[in-house]
ROLO-995049 format. One record per residue (C-alpha): x, z negated, y; residue in one letter. Coordinates in steps of 0.2 Angstrom, whole numbers, padded with zeros to 4 digits. Layout:
residues N
+-------+-------+-------+---------+
|    px |    pz |    py | residuo |
+-------+-------+-------+---------+
|     X |     Z |     Y |       a |
...
+-------+-------+-------+---------+
END
This chain:
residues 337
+-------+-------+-------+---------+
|    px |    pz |    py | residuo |
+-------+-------+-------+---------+
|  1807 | -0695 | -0237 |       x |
|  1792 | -0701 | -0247 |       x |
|  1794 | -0718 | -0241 |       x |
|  1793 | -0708 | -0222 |       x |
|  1777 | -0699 | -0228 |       x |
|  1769 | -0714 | -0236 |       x |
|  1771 | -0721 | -0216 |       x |
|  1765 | -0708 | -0208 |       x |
|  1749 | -0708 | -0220 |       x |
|  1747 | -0725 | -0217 |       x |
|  1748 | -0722 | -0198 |       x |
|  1735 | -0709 | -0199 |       x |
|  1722 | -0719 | -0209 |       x |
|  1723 | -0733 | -0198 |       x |
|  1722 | -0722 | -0182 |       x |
|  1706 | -0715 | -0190 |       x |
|  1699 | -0731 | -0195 |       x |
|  1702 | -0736 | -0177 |       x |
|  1695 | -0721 | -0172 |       x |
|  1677 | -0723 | -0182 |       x |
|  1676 | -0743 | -0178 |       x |
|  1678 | -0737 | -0161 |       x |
|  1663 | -0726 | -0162 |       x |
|  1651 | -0738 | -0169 |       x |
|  1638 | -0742 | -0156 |       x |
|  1628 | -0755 | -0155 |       x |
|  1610 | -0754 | -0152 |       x |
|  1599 | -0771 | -0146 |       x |
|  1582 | -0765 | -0145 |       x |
|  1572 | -0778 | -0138 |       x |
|  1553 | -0783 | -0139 |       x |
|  1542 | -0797 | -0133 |       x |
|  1530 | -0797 | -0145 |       x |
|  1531 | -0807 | -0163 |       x |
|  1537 | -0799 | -0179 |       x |
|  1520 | -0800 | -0186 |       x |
|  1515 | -0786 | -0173 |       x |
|  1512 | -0769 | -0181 |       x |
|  1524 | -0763 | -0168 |       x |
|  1539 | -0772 | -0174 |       x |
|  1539 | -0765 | -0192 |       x |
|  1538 | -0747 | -0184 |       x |
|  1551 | -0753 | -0171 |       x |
|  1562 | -0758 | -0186 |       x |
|  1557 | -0739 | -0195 |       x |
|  1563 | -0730 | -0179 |       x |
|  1579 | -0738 | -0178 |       x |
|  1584 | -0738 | -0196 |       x |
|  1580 | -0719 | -0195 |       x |
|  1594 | -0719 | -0180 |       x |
|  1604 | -0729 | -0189 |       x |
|  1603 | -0714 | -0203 |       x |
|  1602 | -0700 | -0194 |       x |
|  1620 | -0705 | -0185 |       x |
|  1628 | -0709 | -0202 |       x |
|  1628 | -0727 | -0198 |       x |
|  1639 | -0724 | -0182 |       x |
|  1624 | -0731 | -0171 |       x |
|  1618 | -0749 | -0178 |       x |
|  1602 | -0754 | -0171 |       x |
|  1596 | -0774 | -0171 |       x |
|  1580 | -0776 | -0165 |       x |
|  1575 | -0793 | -0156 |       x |
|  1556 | -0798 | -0156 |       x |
|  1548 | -0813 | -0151 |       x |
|  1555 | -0813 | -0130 |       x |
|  1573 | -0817 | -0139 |       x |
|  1581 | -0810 | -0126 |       x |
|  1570 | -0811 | -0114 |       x |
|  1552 | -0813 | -0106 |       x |
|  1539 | -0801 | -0105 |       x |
|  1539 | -0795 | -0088 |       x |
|  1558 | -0796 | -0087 |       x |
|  1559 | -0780 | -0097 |       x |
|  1563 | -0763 | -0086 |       x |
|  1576 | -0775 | -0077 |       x |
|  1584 | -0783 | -0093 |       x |
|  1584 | -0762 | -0100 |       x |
|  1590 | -0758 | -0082 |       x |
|  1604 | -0771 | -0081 |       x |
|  1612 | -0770 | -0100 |       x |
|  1603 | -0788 | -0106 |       x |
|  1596 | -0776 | -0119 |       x |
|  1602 | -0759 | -0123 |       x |
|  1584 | -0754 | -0126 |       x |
|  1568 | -0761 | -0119 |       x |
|  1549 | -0762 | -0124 |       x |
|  1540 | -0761 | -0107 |       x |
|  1523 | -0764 | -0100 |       x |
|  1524 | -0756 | -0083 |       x |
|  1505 | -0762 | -0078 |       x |
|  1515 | -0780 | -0079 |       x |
|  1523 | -0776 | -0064 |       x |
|  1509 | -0769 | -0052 |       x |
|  1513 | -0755 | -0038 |       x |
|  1531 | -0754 | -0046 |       x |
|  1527 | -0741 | -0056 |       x |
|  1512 | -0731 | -0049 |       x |
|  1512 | -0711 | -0055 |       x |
|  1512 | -0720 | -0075 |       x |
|  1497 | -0731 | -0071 |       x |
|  1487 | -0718 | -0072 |       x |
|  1485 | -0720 | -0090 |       x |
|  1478 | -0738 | -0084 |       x |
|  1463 | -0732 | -0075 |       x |
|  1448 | -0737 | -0087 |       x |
|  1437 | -0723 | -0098 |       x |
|  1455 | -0712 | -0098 |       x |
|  1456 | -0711 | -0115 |       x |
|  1448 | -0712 | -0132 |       x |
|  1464 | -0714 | -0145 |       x |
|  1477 | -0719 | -0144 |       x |
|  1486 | -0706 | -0155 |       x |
|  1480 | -0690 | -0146 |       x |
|  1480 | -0704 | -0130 |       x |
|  1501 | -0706 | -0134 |       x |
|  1503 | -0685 | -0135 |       x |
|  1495 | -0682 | -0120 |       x |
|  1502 | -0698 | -0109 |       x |
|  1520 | -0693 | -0116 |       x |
|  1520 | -0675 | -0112 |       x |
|  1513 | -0675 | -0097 |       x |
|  1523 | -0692 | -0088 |       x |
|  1541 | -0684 | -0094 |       x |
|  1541 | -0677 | -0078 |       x |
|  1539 | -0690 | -0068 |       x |
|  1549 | -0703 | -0078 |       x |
|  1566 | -0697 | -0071 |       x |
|  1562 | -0702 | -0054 |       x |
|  1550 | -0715 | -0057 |       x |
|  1560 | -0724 | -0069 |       x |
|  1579 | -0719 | -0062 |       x |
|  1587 | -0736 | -0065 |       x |
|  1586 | -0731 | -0085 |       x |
|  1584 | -0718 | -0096 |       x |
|  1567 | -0713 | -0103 |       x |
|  1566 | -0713 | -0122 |       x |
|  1546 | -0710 | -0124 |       x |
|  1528 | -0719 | -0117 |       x |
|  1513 | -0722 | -0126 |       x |
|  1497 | -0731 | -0128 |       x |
|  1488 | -0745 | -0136 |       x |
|  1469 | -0742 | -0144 |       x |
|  1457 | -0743 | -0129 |       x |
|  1453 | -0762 | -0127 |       x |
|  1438 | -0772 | -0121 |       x |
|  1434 | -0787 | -0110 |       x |
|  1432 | -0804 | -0120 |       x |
|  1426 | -0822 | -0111 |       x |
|  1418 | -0836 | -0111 |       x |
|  1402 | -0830 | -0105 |       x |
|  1393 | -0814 | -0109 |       x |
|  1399 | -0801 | -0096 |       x |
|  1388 | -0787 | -0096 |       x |
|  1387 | -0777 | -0080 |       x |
|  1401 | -0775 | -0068 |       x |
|  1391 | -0789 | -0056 |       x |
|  1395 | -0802 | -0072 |       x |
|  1414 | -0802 | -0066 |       x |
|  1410 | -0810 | -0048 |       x |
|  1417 | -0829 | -0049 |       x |
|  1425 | -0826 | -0067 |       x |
|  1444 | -0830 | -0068 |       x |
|  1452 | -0816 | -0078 |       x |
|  1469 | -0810 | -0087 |       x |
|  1470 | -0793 | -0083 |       x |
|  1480 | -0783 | -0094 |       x |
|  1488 | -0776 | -0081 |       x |
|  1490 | -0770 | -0064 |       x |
|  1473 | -0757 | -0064 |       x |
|  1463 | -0770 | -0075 |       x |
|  1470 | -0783 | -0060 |       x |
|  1461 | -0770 | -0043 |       x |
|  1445 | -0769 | -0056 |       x |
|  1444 | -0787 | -0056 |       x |
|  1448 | -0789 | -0038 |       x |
|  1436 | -0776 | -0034 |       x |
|  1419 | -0785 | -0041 |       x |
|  1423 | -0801 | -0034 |       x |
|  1432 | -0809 | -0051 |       x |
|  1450 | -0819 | -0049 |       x |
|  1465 | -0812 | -0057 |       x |
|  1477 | -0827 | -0067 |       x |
|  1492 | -0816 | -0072 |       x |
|  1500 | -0820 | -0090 |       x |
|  1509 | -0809 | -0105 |       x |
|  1499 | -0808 | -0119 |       x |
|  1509 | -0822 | -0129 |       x |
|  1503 | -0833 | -0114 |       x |
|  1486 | -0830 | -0114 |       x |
|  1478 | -0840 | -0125 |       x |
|  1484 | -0856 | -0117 |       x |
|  1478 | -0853 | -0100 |       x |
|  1458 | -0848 | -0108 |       x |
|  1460 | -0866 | -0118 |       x |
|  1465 | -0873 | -0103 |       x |
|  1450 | -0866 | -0093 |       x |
|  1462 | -0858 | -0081 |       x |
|  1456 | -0841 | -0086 |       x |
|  1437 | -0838 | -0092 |       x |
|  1441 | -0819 | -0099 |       x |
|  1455 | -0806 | -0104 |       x |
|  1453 | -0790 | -0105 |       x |
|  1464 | -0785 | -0122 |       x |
|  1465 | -0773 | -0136 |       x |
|  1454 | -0779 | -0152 |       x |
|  1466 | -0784 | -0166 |       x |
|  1478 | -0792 | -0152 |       x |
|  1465 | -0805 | -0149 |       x |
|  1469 | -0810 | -0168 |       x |
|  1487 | -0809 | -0167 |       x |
|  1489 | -0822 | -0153 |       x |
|  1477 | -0833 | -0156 |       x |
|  1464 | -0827 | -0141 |       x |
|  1450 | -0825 | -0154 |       x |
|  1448 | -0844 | -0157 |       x |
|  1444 | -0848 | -0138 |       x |
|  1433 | -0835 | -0133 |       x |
|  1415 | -0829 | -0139 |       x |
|  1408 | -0814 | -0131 |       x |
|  1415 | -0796 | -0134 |       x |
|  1409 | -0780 | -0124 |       x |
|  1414 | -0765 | -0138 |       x |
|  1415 | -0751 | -0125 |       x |
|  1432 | -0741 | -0124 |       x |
|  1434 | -0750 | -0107 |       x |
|  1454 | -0748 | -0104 |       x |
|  1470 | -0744 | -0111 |       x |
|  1488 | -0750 | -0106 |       x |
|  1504 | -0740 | -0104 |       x |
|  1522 | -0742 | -0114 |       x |
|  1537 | -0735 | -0112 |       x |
|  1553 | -0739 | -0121 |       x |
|  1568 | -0736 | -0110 |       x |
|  1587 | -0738 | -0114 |       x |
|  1603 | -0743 | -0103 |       x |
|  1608 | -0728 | -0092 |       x |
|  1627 | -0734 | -0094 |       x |
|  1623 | -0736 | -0112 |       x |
|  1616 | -0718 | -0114 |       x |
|  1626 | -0709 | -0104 |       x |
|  1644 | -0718 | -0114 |       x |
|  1638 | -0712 | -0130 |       x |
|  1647 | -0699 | -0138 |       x |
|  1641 | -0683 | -0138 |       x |
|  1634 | -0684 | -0157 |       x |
|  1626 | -0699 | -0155 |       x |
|  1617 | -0693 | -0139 |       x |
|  1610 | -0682 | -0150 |       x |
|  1602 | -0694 | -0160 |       x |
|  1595 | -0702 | -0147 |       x |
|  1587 | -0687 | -0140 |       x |
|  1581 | -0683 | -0157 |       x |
|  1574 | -0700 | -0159 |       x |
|  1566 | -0700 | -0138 |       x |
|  1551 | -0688 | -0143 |       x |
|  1534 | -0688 | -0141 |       x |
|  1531 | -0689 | -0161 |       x |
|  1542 | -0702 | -0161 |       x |
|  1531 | -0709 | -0149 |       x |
|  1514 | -0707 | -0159 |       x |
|  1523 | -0714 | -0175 |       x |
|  1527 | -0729 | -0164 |       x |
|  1508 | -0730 | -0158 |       x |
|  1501 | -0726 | -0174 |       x |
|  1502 | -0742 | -0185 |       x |
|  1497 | -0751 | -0168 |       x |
|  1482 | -0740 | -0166 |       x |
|  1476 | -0744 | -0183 |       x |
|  1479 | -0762 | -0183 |       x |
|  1470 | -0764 | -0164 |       x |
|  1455 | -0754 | -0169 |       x |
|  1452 | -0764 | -0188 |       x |
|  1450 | -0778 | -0177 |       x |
|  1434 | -0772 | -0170 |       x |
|  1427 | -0776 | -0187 |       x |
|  1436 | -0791 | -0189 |       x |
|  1426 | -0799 | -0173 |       x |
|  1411 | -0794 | -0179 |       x |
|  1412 | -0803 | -0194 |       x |
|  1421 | -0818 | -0187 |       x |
|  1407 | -0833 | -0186 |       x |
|  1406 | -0839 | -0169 |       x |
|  1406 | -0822 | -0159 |       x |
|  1394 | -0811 | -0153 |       x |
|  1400 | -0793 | -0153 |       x |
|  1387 | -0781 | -0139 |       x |
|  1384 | -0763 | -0135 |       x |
|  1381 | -0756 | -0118 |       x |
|  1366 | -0748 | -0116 |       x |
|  1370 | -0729 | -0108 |       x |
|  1364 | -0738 | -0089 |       x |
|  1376 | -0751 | -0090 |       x |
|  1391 | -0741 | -0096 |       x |
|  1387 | -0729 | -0083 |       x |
|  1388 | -0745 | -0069 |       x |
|  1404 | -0748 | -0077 |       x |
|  1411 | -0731 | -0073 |       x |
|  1403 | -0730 | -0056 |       x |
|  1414 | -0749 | -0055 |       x |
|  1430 | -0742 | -0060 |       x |
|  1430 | -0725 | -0049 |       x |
|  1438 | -0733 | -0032 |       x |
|  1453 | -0735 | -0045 |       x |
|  1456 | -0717 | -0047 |       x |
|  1456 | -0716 | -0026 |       x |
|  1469 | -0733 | -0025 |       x |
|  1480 | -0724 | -0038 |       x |
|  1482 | -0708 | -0028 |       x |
|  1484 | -0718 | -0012 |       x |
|  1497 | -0728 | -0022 |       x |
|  1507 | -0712 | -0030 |       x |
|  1506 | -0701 | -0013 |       x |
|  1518 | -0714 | -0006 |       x |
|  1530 | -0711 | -0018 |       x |
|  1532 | -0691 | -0011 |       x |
|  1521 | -0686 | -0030 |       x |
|  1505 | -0674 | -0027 |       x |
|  1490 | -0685 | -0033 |       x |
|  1479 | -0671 | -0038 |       x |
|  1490 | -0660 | -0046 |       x |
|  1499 | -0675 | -0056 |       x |
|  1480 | -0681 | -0062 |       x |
|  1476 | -0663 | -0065 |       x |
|  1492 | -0660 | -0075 |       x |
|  1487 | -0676 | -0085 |       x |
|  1469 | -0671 | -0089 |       x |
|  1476 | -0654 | -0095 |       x |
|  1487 | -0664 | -0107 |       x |
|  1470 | -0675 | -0111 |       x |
|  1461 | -0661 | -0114 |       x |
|  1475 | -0650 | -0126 |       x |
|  1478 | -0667 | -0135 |       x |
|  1458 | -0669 | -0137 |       x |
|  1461 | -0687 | -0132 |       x |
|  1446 | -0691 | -0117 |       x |
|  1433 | -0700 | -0121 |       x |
+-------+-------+-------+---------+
END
């Protein structure tokens, strides 16, 4: 009889230790930038949170560096299960993703905290149908970023004949609109095509241009809050959805918009120290705008806000009450400019 019961403990051990190893997920979470990025170590934050949060039943790897795979291949590789969880630049892949690019639209936002609240809030709405090939963990912003080139570029007429790496999609009509070239590249990319000479400028967040390398091959730097650029991190839909129903949980607790602002946070600081940085790095000249030319700037940048409507009214989505929706958000989050 005992040797009976000492079976049929064994049996139910095993079975629960089959059970658990069952329930262990996996989670790659992949980005395309380097480890030495502030968002990789608040990557790495997030997911050992989830990791805690579902007593270790959920076990997050994080892949930096394009690992997995490039750039622009993001939302697709999140889409199709080459990473269960994806950093995306939607402006990467202009008109795909048009109600988003909003937040692209120059002199939008002023911080990229209070920038993050208001961007996340607001575009949950939208993201369902917008983004249905995944599911939508949270969006947010980089610190507003500047133009940087060759040459001195100081009213919009400067960009006519330049060849420039837009940071996205928005930044890519600007440049179109004044006459400028776009050559499209990732931000690991860039520097090679400015030493190349295939691009003269880039429009890019400050402490970015550090971090790759762009800093060395360029010497002008216009410090307005010219742009900023959307992020969203998205996970597998099979993935989500085949979750059990506690570790759901923790992935809804972990798709929040202050998860999102702690994501953006570290970023927003390292992107804005490198304002400073510039201007004390020999061989730059860091300039202002006086209040006539920034106004030309903002005059430059308005047929934007007209393409983006155009762009988002195809998709069935109300252009002026989705911008008035997001300059409600703007305004609670005290985050325009």
């Amino acid at each position: 009889m005992k040797a009976i019961s000492r079976v049929l403990l064994a049996a139910v051990a095993t079975c629960a230790m089959t059970m658990a190893a069952s329930a262990q997920t996996t989670l790659r979470i992949s980005l395309w930038i380097p480890p030495a990025h502030p968002l990789a170590p608040s990557t790495q934050a997030w997911a050992d949170d989830i990791e805690k949060a579902s007593g270790g039943a959920i076990k997050p790897q994080v892949f930096a560096s394009e690992q997995l795979g490039k750039a622009f291949d993001h939302y697709d590789m999140g889409r199709d299960g080459i990473a269960d969880v994806a950093f995306v630049n939607p402006g990467y892949q202009p008109g795909r993703f048009p109600v988003i690019s909003a937040g692209e639209i120059p002199f939008t936002f002023a911080d990229a905290r209070k920038g993050t609240a208001a961007l996340d809030t607001w575009y949950r709405k939208y993201a369902a149908a917008e983004m249905k090939d995944v599911h939508f963990c949270f969006a947010f912003i980089h610190d507003p970023g500047a133009l940087f080139a060759r040459k001195k570029i100081v009213v919009p007429d400067d960009i006519k004949g330049v060849k420039m790496r837009p940071a996205h999609g928005t930044m890519g009509q600007l440049v179109t609109l004044l006459g400028g070239t776009n050559v499209q590249a990732s931000a690991p990319e860039a520097r090679e095509l400015l030493e190349r000479g295939v691009a003269d400028a880039i429009s890019s967040p400050w402490g970015s241009m550090f971090l790759f390398g762009i800093d060395k091959v360029v010497k002008y730097a216009m410090n307005t809050p010219l742009y900023t650029t959307t992020f969203v991190y998205v996970m597998n839909k099979a993935k989500y959805e085949g979750l059990p129903a506690e570790q759901k949980k923790v992935i809804d607790d972990h798709c929040t918009t202050e998860w999102a602002v702690k994501i953006a946070g570290p970023w927003a600081d390292f992107e804005h120290a490198g304002i400073e940085k510039m201007k004390q790095a020999p061989g730059h000249e860091v300039y202002e705008l006086t209040p006539e030319q920034l106004n030309a700037w903002r005059a430059a940048a308005k047929p934007l806000q007209e393409k983006w409507a155009d762009a988002v009214r195809k998709t069935g989505v109300d252009p002026v009450a989705a911008r008035a929706e997001l300059d409600a958000a703007i305004a609670k989050n005290g985050a325009g400019l």
